[in-house]
C-alpha positions as CSV (number, residue, x, y, z in Angstrom):
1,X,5.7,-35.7,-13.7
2,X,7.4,-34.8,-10.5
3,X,9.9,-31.8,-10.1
4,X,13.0,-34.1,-9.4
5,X,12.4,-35.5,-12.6
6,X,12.5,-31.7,-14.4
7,X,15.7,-31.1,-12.7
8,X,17.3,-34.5,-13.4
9,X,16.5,-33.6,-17.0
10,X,17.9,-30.3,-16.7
11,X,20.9,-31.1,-15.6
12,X,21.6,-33.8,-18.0
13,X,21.0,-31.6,-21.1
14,X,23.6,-29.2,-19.5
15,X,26.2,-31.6,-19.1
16,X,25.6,-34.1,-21.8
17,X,26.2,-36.7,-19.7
18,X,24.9,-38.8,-17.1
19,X,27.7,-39.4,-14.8
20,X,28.8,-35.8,-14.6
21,X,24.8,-34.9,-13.8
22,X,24.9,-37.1,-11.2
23,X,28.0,-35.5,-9.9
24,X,26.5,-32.2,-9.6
25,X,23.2,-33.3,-8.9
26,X,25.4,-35.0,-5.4
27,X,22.9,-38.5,-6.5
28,X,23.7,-42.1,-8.1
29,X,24.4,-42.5,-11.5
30,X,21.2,-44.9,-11.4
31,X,18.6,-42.8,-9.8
32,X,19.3,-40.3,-12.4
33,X,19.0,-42.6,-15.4
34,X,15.7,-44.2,-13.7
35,X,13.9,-40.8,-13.4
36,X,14.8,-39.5,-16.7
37,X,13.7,-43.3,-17.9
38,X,10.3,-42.7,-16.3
39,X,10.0,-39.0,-18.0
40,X,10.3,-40.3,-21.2
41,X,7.7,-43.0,-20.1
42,X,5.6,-39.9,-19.4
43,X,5.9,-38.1,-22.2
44,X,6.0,-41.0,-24.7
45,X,9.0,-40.0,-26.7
46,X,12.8,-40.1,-26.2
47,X,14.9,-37.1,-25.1
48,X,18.6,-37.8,-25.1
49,X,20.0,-39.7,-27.8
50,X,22.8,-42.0,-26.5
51,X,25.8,-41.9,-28.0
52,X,28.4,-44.3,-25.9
53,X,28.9,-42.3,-22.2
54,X,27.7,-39.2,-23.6
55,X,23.7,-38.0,-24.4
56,X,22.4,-35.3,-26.8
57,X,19.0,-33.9,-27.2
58,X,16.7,-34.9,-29.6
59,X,14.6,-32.8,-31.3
60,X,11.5,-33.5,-29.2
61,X,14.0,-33.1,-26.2
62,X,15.3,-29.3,-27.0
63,X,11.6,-28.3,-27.7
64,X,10.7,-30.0,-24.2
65,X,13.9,-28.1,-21.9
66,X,13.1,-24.7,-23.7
67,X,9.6,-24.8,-22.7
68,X,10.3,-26.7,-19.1
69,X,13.1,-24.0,-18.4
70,X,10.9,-21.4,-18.7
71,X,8.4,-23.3,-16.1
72,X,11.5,-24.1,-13.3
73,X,12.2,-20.4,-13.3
74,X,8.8,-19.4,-13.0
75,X,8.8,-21.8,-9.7
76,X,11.9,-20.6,-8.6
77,X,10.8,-16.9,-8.3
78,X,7.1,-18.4,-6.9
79,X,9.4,-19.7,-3.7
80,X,11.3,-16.8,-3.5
81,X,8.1,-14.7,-3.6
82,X,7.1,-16.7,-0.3
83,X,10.5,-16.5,0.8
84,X,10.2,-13.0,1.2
85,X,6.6,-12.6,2.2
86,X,7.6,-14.9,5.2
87,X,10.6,-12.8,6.0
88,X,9.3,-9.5,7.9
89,X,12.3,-7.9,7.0
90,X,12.6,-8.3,3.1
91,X,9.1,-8.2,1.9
92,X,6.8,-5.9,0.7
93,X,3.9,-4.0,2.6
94,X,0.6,-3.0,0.8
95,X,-0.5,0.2,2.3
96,X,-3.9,2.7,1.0
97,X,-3.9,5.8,2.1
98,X,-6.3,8.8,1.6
99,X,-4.8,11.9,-0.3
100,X,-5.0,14.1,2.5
101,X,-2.4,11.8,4.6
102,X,-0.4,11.9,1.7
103,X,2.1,15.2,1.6
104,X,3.3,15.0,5.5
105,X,1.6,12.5,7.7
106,X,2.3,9.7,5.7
107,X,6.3,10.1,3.9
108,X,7.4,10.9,8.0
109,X,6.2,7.5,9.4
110,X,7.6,5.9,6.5
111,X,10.7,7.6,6.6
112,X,11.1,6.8,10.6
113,X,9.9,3.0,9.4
114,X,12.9,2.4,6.4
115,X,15.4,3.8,8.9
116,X,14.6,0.6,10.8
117,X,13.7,-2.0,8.3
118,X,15.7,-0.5,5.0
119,X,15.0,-3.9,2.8
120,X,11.3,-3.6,3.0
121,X,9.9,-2.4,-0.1
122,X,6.1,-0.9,-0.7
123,X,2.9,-1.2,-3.0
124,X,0.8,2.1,-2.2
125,X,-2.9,2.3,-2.8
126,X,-4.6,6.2,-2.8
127,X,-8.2,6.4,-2.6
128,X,-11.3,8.1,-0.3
129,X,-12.0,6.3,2.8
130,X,-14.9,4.3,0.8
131,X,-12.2,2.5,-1.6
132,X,-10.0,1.8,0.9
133,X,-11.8,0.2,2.8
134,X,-13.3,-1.9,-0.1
135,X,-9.5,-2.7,-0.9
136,X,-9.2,-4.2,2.2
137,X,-12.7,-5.7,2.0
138,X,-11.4,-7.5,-1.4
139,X,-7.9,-8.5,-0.2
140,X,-6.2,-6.1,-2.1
141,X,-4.6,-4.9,0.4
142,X,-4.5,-5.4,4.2
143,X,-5.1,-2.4,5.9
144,X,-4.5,1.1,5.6
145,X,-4.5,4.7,7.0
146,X,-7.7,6.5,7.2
147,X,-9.1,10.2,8.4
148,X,-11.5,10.1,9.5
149,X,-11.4,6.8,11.3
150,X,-14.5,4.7,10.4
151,X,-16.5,2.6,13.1
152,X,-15.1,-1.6,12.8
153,X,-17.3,-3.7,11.2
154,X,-17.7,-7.5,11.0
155,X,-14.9,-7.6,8.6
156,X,-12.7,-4.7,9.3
157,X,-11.0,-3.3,13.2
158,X,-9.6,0.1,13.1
159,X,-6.8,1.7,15.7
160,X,-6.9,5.4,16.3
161,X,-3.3,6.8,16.0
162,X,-4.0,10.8,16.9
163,X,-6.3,13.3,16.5
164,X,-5.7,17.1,15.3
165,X,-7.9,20.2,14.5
166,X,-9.1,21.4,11.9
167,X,-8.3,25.3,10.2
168,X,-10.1,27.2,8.3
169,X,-7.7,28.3,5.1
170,X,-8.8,31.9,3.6
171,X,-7.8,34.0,0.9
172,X,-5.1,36.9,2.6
173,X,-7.7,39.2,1.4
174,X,-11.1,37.9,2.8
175,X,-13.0,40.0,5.2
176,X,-12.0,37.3,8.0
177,X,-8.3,36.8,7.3
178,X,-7.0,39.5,10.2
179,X,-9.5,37.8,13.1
180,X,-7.6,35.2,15.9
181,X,-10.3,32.3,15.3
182,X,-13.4,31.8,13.2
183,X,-17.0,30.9,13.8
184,X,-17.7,28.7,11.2
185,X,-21.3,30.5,10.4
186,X,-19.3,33.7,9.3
187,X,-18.6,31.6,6.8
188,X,-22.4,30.8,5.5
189,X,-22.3,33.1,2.3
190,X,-18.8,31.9,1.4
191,X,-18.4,29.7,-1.8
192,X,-16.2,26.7,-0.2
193,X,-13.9,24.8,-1.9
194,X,-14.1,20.5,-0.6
195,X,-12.7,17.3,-1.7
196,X,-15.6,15.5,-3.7
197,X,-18.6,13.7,-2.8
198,X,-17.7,9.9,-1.5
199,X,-14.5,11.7,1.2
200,X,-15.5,11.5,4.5
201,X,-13.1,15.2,5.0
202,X,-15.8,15.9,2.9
203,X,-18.8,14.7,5.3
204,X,-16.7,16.0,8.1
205,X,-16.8,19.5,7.1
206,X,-20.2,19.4,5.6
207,X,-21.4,18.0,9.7
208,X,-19.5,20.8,11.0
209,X,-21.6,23.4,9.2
210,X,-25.1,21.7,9.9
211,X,-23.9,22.1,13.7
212,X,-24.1,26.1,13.4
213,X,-27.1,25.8,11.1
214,X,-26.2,26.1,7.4
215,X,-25.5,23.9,4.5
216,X,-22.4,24.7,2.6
217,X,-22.5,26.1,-0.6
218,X,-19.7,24.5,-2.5
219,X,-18.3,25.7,-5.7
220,X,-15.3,23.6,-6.3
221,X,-14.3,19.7,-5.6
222,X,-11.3,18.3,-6.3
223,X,-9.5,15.2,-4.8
224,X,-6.4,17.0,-4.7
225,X,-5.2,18.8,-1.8
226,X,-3.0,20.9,-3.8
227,X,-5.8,22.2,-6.6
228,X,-7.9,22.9,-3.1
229,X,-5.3,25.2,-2.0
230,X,-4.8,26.2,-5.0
231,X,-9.0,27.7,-5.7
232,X,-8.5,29.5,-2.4
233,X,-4.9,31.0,-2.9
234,X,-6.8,31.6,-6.3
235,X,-9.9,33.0,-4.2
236,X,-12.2,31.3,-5.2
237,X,-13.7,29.9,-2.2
238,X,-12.5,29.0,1.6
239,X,-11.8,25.5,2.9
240,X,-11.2,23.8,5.8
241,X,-8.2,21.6,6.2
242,X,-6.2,19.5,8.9
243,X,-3.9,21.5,10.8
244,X,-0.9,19.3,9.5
245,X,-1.6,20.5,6.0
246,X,-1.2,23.9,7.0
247,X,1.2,24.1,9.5
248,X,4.3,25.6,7.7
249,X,2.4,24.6,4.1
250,X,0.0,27.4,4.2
251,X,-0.1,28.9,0.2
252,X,1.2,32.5,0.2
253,X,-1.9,34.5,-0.6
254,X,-4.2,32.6,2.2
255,X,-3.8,32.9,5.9
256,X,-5.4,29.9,8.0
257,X,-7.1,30.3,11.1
258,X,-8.4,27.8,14.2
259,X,-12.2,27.5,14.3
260,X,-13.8,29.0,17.3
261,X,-17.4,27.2,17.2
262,X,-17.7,24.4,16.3
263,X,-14.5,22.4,17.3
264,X,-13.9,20.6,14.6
265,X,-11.5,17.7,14.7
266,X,-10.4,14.6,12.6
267,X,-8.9,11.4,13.6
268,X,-6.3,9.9,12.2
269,X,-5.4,5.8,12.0
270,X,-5.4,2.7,10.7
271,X,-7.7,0.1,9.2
272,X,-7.2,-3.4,8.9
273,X,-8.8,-7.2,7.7
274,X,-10.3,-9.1,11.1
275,X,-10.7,-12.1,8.0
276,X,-7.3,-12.5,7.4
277,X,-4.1,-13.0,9.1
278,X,-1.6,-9.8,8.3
279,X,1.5,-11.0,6.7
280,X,4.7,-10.6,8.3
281,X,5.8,-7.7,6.7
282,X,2.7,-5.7,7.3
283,X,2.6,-6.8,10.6
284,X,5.9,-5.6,11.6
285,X,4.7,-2.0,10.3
286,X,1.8,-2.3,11.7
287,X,3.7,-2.9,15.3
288,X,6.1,-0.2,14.3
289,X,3.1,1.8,13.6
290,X,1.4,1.4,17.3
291,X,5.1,2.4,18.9
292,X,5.7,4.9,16.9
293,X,2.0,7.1,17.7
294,X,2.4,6.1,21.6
295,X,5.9,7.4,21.9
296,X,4.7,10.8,19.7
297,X,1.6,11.0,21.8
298,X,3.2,10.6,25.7
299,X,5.6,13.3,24.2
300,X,2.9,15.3,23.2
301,X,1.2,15.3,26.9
């Protein structure tokens, strides 16, 4: 059963009649009655019924076009689908991202990106570091944006985009708020509030404190970045955070300072399949993505 024969089929049962099919269809008369011929061959009953230079259904033939409708449109939207995938500028990009890229970092690359490419649509993935690089592991998604950035591996490259410091956020009233800078072993007795076990912000602050010789006692997880400034606006603990989710979004009720000793700092970028070829889409973001952080960081110098 070939798909010329569908369409023949189609367009006969529209117009009820051979000739005008043919018409439309821009064919012979002949090569229309030949393949629908050979799809009744196929299918080993009659579809039209012939009455003089017009056809009508037969029963088994409106059973077959409701069912083989149903199929053509089906294929229809499958080569639009790829239609679109191979156009950079109309598909749709499948991006992860960690929570704590997700309130500033992230909406103002996006937001610089649509102003560009305003037909590209987008699938967002949020998870820790961990899932998304199994996502992109699985084929799920292609790449995505990280903090920390990981080593590559076998199956994955990564791309560094910036780096920025980390603060410590404190409750207005702690004993530490009115100091310019913090050493981060003032902060051994502290209760500290941290995104949950399997984050590598997580692992990053936890490293930090092993440098000045303590282990952090933590009271409260979350994978929210808003219920962690929330437990310290709360006071119930002390954090520390990216500068870029503090800068101008520090909770009233908390004051957040630059650590003196240890510099902390996290990167910030991308990671992406080596296995697989990025589709167009993805890699015209990803291209925006690496003009975009060059031109931020030479006007940063």
């Amino acid at each position: 059963m070939e798909l010329r024969q569908i369409k023949y089929f189609i367009e006969v049962a529209k117009e009820e009649h051979v000739t005008e099919a043919a018409h439309r269809l821009h064919v012979a008369q002949s090569a229309v009655s030949r393949q629908i011929a050979k799809l009744e061959g196929e299918l080993g009953v009659e579809l039209f019924l012939r009455e003089g230079r017009n056809v009508k259904l037969t029963y088994a033939g409106k059973i077959f076009l409701q069912h083989i409708e149903t199929a053509v449109n089906e294929i229809d939207r499958a080569v639009a689908a790829v239609e679109n995938y191979l156009n950079p500028e109309t598909g749709k990009i499948r991006l992860g991202f960690p929570n704590s890229l997700a309130t500033k970092t992230l909406p103002r690359v996006i937001s610089a990106f649509r102003s560009q490419y305003s037909d590209i649509g987008f699938d967002f993935h949020q998870g820790s570091n961990k899932e998304l690089r199994e996502l992109v592991e699985k084929g799920d998604i292609d790449f995505a944006f990280v903090s920390p950035v990981p080593e590559s591996t076998p199956e994955i490259s990564t791309q560094v985009f910036f780096s920025e410091s980390m603060r410590v956020l404190l409750p207005d009233h702690h004993r530490l708020a009115k100091k310019e800078k913090v050493n981060l072993r003032e902060l051994m007795d502290d209760q500290f509030v941290l995104f949950r076990t399997g984050y590598d912000m997580r692992k990053l602050v936890i490293e930090a404190c092993r440098q000045v010789n303590f282990e952090p006692h933590v009271g409260f997880e979350s994978e929210d970045i808003y219920t962690i400034k929330g437990l310290v606006e709360a006071g119930l603990g002390v954090s520390l955070l990216p500068e870029t989710l503090l800068i101008d979004q520090t909770p009233p009720g908390t004051v957040s300072l630059p650590v003196g000793v240890p510099y902390v700092t996290r990167t910030v970028g991308v990671i992406l399949t080596k296995v697989r070829t990025l589709p167009p889409s993805e890699k015209l973001f990803y291209d925006f993505l690496i003009g975009y952080y060059n031109r931020l960081n030479q006007f940063s110098l």
